[in-house]
N, C-alpha and C positions, 0 to 999 in steps of 0.2 A: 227407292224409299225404304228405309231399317222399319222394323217393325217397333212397334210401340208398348210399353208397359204402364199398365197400371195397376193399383192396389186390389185385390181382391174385395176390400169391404166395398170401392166405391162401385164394381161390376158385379154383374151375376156371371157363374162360368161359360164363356161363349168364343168363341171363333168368327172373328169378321175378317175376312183376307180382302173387303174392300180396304179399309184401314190398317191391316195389317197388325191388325192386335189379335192374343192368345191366350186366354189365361186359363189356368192350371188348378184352381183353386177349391179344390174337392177333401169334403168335409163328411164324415159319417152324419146320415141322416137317419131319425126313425122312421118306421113305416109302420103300416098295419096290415095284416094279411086278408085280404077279402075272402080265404076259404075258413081258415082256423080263427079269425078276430085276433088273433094275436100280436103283439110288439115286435118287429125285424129291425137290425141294422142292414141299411145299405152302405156299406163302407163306401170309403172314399176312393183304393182301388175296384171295388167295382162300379163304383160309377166310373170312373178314368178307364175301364173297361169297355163298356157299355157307349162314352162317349168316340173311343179309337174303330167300334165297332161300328157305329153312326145308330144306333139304336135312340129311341126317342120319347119311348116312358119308360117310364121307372117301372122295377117288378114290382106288380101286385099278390104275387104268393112269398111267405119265407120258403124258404130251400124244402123243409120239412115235408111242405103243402107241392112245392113243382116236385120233388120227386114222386112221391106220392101219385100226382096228376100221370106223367110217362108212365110210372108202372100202368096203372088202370088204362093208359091209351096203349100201352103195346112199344111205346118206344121210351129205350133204356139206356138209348143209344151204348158204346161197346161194352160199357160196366154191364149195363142186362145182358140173361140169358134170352140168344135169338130162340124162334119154333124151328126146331127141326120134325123134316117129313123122310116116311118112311119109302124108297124107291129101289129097283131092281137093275142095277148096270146090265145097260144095253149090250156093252161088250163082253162082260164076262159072267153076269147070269149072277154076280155077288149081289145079295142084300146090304144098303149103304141107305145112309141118311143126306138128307140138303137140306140149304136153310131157305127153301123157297120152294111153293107148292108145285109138282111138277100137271104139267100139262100133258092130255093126250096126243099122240105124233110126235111129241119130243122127246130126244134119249138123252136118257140118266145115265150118267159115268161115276162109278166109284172114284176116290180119289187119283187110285193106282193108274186105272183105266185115262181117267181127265189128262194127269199128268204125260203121259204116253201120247196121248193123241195132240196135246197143245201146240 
C-alpha cells in the first residue's frame, strides 16, 4: 500500500504509518518564554527537529533563557568550560590537572604518563 498525501490545512503535522500518511508541514510558531515572559520563534526547522528527534513538547524557554539555565546547572555541554581538579601523577610525581574529581586509591596520570601507559 503507497503512502498517502494530503493538504497540510486539512491535517495537523503527524505520522500515522497505520495509513501510511506523513506530513511535513512546519510552520514557525510563537512562543512565550515561562522564565523571561518573553516572545520566541520556534521555527519550523526546529520543530522538524524536534519531531526527527521524537521529542514531544515544544521548548518552554528561548534560547536566551536555556542557556542561561546549563550555565547555572553546570552543563554547557562542549561549548562550556569543564571544572578541572588539581592532581599529582602517580607515575611521574608531575603536577597535572583532570576534568573529574579524583578519588582516594585511585591514580592520576598526567597526560604524558596516561598516554604511555594506554
Amino acid at each position: 500500500m503507497g503512502a498517502k498525501t494530503r493538504s497540510a490545512k486539512d491535517m495537523p503535522n503527524t505520522l500515522n504509518q497505520s495509513e501510511g500518511i506523513f506530513l511535513m508541514a512546519f510552520v514557525d510558531k510563537t512562543l512565550v518564554c515561562n522564565e523571561c515572559g518573553k516572545e520566541f520563534i520556534f521555527s519550523a526547522g526546529e520543530q522538524e527537529f524536534y519531531a526527527e528527534k521524537g521529542f514531544k513538547n515544544e521548548p518552554v524557554r528561548c534560547k536566551s533563557c536555556r542557556d542561561e539555565r546549563k550555565k547555572r546547572s553546570g552543563f554547557a555541554g562542549r561549548k562550556g568550560q569543564k571544572q578541572m581538579y588539581d592532581a599529582v601523577c602517580a607515575e611521574c610525581g608531575s603536577p597535572t590537572q583532570v576534568p573529574f574529581k579524583p578519588r582516594d586509591g585511585r591514580p592520576i596520570y598526567c597526560s604524558s604518563c596516561f598516554m604511555k601507559n594506554r
